[in-house]
Residue frames as a rotation matrix with the C-alpha (Angstrom) as fourth column:
UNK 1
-0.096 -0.355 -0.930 -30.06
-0.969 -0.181 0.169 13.35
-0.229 0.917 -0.327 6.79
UNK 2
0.740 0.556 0.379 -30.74
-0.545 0.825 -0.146 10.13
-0.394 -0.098 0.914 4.91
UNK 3
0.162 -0.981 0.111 -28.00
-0.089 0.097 0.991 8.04
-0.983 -0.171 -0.072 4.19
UNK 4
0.431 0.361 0.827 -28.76
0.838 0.181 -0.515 8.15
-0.335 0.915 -0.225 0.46
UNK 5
0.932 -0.094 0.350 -28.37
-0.055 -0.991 -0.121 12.19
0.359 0.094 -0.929 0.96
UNK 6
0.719 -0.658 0.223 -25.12
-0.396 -0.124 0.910 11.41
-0.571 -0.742 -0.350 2.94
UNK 7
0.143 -0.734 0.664 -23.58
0.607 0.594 0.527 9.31
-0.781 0.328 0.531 0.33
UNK 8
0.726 0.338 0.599 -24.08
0.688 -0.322 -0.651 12.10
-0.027 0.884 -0.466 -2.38
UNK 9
0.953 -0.301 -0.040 -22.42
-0.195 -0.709 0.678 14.63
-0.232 -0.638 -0.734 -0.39
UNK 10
0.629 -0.752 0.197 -18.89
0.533 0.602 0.594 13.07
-0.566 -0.268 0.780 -1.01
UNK 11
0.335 -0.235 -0.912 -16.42
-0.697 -0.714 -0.072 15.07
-0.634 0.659 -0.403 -2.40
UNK 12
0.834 -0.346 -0.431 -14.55
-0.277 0.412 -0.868 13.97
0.478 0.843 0.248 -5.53
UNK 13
0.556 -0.825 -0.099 -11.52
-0.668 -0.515 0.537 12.72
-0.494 -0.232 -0.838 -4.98
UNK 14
0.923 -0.348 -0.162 -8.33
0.041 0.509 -0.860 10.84
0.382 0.787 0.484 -7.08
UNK 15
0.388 -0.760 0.521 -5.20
-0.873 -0.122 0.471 9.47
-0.295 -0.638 -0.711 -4.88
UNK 16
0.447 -0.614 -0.651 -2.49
-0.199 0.641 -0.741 7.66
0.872 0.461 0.164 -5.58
UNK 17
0.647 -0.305 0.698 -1.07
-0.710 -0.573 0.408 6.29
0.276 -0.760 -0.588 -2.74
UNK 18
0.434 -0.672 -0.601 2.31
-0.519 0.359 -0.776 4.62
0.736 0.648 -0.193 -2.21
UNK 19
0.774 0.014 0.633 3.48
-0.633 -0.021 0.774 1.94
0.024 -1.000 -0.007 0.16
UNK 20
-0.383 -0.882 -0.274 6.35
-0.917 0.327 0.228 -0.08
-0.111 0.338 -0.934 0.86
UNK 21
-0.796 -0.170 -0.581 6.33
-0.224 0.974 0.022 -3.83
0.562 0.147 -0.814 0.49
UNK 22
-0.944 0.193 -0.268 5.58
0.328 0.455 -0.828 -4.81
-0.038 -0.869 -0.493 3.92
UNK 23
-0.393 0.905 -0.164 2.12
-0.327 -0.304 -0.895 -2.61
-0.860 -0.298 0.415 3.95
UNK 24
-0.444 0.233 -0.865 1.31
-0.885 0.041 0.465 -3.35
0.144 0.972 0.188 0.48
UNK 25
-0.709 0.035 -0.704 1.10
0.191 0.971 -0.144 -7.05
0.678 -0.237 -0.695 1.33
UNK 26
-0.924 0.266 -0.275 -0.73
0.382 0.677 -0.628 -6.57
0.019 -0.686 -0.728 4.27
UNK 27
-0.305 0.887 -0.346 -3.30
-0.489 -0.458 -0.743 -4.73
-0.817 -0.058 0.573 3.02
UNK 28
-0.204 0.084 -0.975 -3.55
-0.885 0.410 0.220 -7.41
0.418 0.908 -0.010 0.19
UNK 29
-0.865 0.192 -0.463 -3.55
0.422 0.777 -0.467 -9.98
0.270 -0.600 -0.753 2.53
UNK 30
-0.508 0.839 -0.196 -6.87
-0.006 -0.232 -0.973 -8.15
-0.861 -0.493 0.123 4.70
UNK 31
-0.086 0.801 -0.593 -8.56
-0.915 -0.299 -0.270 -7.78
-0.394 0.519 0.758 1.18
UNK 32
-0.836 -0.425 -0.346 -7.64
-0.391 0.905 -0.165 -11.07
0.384 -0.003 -0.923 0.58
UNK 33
-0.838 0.443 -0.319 -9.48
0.533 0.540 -0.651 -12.51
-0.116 -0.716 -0.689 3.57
UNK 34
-0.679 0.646 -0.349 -12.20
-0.579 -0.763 -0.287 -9.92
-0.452 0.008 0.892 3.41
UNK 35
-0.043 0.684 -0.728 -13.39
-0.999 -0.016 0.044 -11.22
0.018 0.729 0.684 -0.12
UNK 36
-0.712 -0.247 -0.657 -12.73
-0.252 0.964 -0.089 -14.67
0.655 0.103 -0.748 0.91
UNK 37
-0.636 0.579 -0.510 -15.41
0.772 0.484 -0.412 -14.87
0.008 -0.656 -0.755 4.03
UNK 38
-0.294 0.655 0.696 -17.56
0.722 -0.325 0.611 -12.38
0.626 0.682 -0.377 2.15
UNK 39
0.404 0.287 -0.869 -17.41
0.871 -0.412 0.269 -9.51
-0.280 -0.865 -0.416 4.48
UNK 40
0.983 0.058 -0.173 -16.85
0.029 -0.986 -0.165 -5.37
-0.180 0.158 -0.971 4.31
UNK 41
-0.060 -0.998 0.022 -12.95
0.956 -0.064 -0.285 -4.43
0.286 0.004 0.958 3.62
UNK 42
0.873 0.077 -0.482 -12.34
0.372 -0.744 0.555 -1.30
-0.316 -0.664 -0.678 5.74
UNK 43
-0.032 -0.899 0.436 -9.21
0.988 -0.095 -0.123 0.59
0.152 0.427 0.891 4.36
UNK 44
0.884 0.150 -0.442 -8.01
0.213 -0.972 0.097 4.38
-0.416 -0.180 -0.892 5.22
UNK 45
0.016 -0.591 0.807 -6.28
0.989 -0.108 -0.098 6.10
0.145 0.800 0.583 2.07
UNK 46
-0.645 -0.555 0.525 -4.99
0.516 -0.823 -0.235 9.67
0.563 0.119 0.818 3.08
UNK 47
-0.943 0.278 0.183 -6.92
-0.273 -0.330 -0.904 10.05
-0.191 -0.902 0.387 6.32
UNK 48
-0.015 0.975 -0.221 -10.50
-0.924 0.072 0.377 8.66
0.383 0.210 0.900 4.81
UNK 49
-0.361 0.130 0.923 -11.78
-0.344 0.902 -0.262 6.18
-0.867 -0.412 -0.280 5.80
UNK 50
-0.155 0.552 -0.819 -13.27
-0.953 0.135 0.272 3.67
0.261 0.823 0.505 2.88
UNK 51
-0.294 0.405 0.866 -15.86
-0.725 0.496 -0.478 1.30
-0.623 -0.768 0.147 3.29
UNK 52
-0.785 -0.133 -0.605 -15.56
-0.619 0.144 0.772 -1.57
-0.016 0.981 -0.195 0.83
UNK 53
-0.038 0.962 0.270 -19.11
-0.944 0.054 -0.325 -3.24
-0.327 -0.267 0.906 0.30
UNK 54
-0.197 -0.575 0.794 -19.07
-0.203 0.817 0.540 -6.95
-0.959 -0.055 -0.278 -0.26
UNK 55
0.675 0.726 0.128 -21.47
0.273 -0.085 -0.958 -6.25
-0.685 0.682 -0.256 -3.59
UNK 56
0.233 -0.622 -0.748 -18.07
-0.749 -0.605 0.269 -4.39
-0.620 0.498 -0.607 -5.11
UNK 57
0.991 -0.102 -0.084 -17.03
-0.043 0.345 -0.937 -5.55
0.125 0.933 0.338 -8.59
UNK 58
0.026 -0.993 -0.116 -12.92
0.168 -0.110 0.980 -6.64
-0.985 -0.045 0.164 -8.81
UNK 59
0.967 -0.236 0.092 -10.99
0.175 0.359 -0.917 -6.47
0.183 0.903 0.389 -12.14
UNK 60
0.129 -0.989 -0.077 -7.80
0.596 0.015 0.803 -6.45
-0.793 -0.150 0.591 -13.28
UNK 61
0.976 0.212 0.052 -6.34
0.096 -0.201 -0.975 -3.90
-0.196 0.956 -0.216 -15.67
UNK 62
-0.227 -0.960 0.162 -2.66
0.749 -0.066 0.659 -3.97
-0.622 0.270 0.735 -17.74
UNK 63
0.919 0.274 -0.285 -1.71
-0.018 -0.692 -0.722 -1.09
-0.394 0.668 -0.631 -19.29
UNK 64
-0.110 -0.951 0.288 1.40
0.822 0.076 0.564 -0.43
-0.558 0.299 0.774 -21.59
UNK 65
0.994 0.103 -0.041 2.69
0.074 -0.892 -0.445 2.83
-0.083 0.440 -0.894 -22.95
UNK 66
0.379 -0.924 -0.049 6.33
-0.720 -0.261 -0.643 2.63
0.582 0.279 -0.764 -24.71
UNK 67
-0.404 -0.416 -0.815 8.83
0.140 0.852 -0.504 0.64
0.904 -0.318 -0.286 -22.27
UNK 68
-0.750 0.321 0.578 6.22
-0.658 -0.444 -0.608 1.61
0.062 -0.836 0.545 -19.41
UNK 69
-0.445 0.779 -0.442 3.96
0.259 0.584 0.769 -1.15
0.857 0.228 -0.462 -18.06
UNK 70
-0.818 0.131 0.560 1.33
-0.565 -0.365 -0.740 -1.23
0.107 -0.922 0.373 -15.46
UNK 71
-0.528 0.706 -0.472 -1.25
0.418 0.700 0.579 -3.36
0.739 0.109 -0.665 -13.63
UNK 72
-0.611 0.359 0.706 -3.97
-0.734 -0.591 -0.335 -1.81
0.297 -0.723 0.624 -11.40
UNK 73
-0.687 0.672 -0.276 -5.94
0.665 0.735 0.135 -4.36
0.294 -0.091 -0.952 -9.28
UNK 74
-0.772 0.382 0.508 -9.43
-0.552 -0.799 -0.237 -2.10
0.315 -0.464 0.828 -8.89
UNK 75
-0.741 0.582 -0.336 -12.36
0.671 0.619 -0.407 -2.36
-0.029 -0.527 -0.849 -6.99
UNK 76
-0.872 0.295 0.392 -15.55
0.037 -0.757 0.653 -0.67
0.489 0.584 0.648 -7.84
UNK 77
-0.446 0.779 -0.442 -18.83
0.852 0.218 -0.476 -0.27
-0.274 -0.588 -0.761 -6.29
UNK 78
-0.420 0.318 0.850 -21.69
0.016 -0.934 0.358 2.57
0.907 0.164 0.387 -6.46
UNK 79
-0.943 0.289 -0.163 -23.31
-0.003 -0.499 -0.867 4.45
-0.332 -0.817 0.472 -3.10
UNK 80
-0.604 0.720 0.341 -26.97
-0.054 -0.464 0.884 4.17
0.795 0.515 0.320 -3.95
């Protein structure tokens, strides 16, 4: 299989996933360093592995709805 064909293959998928403090930080802290000495961020969200490429795009977004706010820090990339 080529790894083109392998990256297609992926299912879909859409997780929220919640941590305390302490892990929160330290997985901010590894992406942190990651994008600082330009190198892969490795992260496993609900038993996947995910393989962050150094090519990925950051943003920030703020949302607000009523007395509800929210900031998402995201990281994008495409499999081609």
């Amino acid at each position: 299989m080529k790894g083109s064909e392998k990256m297609t293959n992926k299912k879909e998928r859409d997780i929220e996933k919640h941590y305390s403090n302490t892990e929160f930080v330290a997985k901010l802290r590894r992406l942190a360093d990651a994008v600082e000495s330009g190198t892969r961020f490795d992260i496993q969200i609900a038993g996947e592995r995910i393989y962050v490429p150094v090519r990925a795009e950051y943003s920030i977004e703020h949302e607000r709805e009523g007395n509800e706010e929210e900031i998402e820090f995201q990281i994008k990339w495409r499999n081609d």
